[in-house]
KEVOVO-61822 format. One line per 3 residues: number of its first residue (from 1); for each residue y, x negated, z negated of C-alpha. Coordinates in Angstrom, 2 decimals. Each point is the difference from the previous one (the first is absolute). Layout:
BEGIN
NUM> Y,X,Z ~ ... .
***
This chain:
BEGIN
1> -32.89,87.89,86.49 ~ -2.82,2.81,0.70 ~ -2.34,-1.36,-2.31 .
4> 3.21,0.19,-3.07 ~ 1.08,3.53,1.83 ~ -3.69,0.89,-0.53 .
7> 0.20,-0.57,-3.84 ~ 3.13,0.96,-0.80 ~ -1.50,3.54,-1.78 .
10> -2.73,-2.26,-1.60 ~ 0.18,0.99,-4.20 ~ 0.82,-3.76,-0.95 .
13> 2.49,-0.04,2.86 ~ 2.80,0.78,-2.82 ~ -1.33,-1.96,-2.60 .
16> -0.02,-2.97,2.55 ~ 3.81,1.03,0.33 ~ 0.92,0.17,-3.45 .
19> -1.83,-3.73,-0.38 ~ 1.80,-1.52,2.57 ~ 3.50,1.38,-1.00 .
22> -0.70,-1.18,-3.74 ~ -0.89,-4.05,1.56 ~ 3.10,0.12,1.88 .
25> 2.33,1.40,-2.73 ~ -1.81,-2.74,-2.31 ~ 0.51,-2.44,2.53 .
28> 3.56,0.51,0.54 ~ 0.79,-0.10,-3.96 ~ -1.75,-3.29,-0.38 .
31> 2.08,-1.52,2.99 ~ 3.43,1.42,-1.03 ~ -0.67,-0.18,-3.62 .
34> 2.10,-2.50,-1.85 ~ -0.86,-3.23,-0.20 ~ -1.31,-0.90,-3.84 .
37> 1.94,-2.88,-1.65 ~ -2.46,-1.89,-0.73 ~ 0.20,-3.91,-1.71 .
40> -3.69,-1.24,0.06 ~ -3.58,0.50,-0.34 ~ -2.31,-1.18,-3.04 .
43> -2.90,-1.69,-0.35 ~ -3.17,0.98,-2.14 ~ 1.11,-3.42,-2.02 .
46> 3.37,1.43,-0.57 ~ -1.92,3.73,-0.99 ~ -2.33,-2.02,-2.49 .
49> 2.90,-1.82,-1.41 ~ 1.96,2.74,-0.58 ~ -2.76,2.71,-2.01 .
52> 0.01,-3.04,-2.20 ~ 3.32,0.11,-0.51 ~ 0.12,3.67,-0.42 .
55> -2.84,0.56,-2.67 ~ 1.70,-3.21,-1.79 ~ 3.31,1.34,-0.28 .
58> 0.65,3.94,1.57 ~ -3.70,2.10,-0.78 ~ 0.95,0.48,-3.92 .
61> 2.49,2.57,1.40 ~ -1.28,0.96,3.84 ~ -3.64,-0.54,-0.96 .
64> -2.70,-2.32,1.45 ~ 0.08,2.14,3.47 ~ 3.78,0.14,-0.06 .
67> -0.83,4.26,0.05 ~ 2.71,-0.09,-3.15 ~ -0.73,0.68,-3.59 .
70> 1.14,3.12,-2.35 ~ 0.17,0.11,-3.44 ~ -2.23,2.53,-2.49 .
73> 3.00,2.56,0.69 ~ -0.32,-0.01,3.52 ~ 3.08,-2.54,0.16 .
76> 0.18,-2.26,2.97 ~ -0.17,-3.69,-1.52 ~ -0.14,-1.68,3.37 .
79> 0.31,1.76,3.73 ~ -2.92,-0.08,2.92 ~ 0.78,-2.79,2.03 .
82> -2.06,1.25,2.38 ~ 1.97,0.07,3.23 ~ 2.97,-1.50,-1.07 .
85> 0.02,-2.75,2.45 ~ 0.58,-3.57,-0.14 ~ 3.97,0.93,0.29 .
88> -0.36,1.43,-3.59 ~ -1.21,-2.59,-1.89 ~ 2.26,-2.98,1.60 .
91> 2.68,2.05,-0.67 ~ -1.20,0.84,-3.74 ~ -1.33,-3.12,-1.30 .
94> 2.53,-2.42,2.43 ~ 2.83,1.82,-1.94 ~ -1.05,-0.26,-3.25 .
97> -0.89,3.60,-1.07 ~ -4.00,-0.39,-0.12 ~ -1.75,-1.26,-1.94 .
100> 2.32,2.26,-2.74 ~ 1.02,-1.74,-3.13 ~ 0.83,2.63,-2.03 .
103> -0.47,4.00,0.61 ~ 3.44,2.12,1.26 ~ 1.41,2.24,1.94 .
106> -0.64,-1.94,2.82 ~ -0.97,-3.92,1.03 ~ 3.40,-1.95,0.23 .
109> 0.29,-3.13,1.98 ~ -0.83,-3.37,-2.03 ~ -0.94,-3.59,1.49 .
112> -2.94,0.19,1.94 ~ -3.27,-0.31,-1.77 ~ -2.28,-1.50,2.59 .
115> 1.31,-2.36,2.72 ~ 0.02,0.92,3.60 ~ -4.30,-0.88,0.96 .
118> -0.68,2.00,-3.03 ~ 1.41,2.73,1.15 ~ -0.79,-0.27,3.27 .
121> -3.48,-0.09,-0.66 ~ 0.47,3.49,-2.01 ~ 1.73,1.38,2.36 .
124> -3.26,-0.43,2.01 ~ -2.36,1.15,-2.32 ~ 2.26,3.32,-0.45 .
127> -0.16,0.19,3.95 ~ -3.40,0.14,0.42 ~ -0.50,2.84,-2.10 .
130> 1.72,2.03,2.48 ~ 1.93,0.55,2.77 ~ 4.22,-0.16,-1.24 .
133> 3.00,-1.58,0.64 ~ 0.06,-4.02,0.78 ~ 1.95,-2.53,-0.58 .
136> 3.08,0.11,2.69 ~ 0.02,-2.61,2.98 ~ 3.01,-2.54,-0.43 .
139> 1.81,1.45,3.18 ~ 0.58,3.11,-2.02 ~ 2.05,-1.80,-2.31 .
142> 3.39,-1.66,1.67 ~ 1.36,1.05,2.41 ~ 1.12,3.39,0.37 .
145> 3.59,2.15,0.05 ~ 1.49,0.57,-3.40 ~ 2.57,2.49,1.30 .
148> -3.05,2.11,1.10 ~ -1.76,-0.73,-2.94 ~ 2.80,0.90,-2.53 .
151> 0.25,3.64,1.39 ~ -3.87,0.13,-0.40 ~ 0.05,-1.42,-3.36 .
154> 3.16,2.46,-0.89 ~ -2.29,2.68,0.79 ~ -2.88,-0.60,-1.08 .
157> 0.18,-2.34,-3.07 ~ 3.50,0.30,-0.99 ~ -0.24,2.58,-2.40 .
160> -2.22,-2.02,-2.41 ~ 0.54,-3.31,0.26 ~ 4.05,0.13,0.76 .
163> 1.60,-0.56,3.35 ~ 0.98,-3.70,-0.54 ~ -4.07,-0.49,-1.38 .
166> 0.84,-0.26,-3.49 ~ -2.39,1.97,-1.16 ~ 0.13,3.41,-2.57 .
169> -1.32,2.46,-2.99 ~ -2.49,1.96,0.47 ~ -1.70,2.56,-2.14 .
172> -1.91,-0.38,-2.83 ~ 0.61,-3.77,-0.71 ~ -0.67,-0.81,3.53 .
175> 2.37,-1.63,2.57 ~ 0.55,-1.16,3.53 ~ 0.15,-3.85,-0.41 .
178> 2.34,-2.36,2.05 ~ -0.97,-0.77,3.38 ~ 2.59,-2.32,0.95 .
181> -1.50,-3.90,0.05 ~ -3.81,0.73,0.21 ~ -2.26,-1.64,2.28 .
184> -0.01,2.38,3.39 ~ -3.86,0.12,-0.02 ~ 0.32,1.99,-3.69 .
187> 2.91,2.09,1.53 ~ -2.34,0.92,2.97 ~ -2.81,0.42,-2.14 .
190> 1.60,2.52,-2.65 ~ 1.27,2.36,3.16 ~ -4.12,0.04,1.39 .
193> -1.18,0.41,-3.53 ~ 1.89,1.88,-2.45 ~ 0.33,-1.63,-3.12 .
196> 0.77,1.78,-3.78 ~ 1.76,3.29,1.61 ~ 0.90,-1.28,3.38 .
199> -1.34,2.05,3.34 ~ -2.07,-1.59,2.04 ~ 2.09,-0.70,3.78 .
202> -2.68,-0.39,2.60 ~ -0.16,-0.70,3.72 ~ 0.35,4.06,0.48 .
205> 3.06,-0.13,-2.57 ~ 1.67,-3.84,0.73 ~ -1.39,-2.35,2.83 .
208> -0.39,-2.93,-0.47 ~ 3.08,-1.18,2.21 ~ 1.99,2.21,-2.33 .
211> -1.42,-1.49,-3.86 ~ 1.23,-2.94,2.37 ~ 3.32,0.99,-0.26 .
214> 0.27,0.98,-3.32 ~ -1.09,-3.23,-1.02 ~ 2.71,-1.11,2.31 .
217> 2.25,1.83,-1.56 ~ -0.89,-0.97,-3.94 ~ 0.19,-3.76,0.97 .
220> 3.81,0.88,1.76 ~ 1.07,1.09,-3.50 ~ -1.30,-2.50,-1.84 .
223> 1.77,-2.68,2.56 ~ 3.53,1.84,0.27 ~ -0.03,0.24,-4.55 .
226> 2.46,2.38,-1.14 ~ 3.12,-0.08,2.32 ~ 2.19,1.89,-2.83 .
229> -0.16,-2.11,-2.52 ~ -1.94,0.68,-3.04 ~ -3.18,2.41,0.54 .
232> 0.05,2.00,-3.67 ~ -3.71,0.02,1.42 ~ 0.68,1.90,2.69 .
235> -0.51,3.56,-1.75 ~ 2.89,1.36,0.95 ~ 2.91,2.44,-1.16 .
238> -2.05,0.67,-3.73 ~ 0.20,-4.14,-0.83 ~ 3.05,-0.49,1.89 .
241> 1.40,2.75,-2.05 ~ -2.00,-0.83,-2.94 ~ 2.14,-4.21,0.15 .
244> 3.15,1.40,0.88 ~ 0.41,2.32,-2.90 ~ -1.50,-2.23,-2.52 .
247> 2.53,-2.91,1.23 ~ 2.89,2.42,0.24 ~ 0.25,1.60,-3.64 .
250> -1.17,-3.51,-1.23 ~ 3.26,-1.17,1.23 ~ 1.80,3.39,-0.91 .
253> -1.42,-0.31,-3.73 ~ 0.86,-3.47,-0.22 ~ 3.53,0.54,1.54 .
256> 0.70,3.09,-2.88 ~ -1.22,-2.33,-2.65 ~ 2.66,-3.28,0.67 .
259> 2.81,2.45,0.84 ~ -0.51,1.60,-3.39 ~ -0.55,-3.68,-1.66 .
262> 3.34,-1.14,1.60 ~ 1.79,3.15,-1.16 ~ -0.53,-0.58,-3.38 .
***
């Protein structure tokens, strides 16, 4: 105790301080941090594998380095996929949207291109490139409360995609596609990513315990159907509106026309 008393006023006693208080702060956010969701590791096999499959079928558009490609206008052809993370490209190319067939607005979902190695082993070669979001581990998939996860999905995704996941316009030719009957990895994957115009939902923004339950809650309203009857879609008061006048002066039209037939 003398011999710290007796250096206590020493010039590198504070910097000594200061080091010390930033190892324990970083210490305590790597213990209490949360807990990536993470599916598997690659080999350098799967890495090879897949940089074949990328410069065979994705660099035309996101280059041979996947750092993206622009036009001579300065118009992005094909993004950086640099950092994207495995999650990215299993949810891209398992859905259908990459490779692109055709130029739009934005890649719509189509039968899967490559089968499930294929894209595996792309998935890894997009990894390696640098550090992103992963695949999600299978416990992060059933499971879960979909009462919690409807109020979560009510206020966060709600507004785009429809509260009963039926999807919805956007601007500019875009939209929020359906997200009722998908495969829960691609429904996890699209909240950690961001897809088209989506925000990304994080660990800081959604645990993983609570993309859990929204999954949870997508899968309760694909079990329970449509409890009214028929859906119009789901879209509300505008199609609801949109049936029920159409049918209604249909009949009222048709009505006017035999009672003026009969009368004469």
């Amino acid at each position: 105790m003398k011999a710290l008393s007796a250096h206590r006023h020493h010039p590198m006693a504070y910097l000594v301080i200061l080091l010390i208080a930033l190892v324990a702060t970083g210490g305590l956010y790597a213990a209490f941090q949360p807990r990536p969701a993470q599916a598997e590791e690659y080999s350098a096999q799967d890495v090879e594998a897949g940089r074949a499959l990328f410069l065979a079928n994705c660099a035309t558009c996101h280059g041979t380095e996947a750092t993206g490609l622009r036009d001579s206008d300065g118009n992005t052809i094909g993004p950086s996929l640099v950092g994207v993370g495995a999650a990215a490209v299993d949810f891209q190319v398992g859905t259908g949207r990459m490779p692109m067939q055709a130029s739009g607005a934005q890649a719509a979902r189509k039968p899967p291109q490559m089968n499930e190695e294929q894209t595996r082993q792309l998935a890894a070669y997009v990894a390696s490139l640098a550090p992103g979001p992963s695949v999600p581990a299978e416990e992060y998939l059933s499971g879960g409360d979909p009462a919690k996860g409807g109020e979560i999905f009510r206020v966060n995704c709600a507004m785009c995609h429809n509260a009963a996941g039926a999807g919805g316009a956007l601007t500019r030719g875009k939209y929020a596609p359906p997200v009722v009957g998908l495969e829960p990895r691609h429904v996890y994957e699209a909240m950690v990513t961001g897809p088209q115009n989506m925000p990304v939902f994080d660990d800081s923004n959604l645990s993983p315990e609570d993309k859990r339950d929204v999954i949870a809650y997508l899968n309760s309203l694909e079990e329970n159907g449509s409890p009214g009857g028929l859906s119009l879609g789901s879209l509300g008061p505008v199609t609801e509106g949109l049936y029920a006048w159409t049918i209604i002066l249909t009949l009222l039209m048709g009505t006017a026309f035999w009672l003026g037939a009969k009368a004469k």
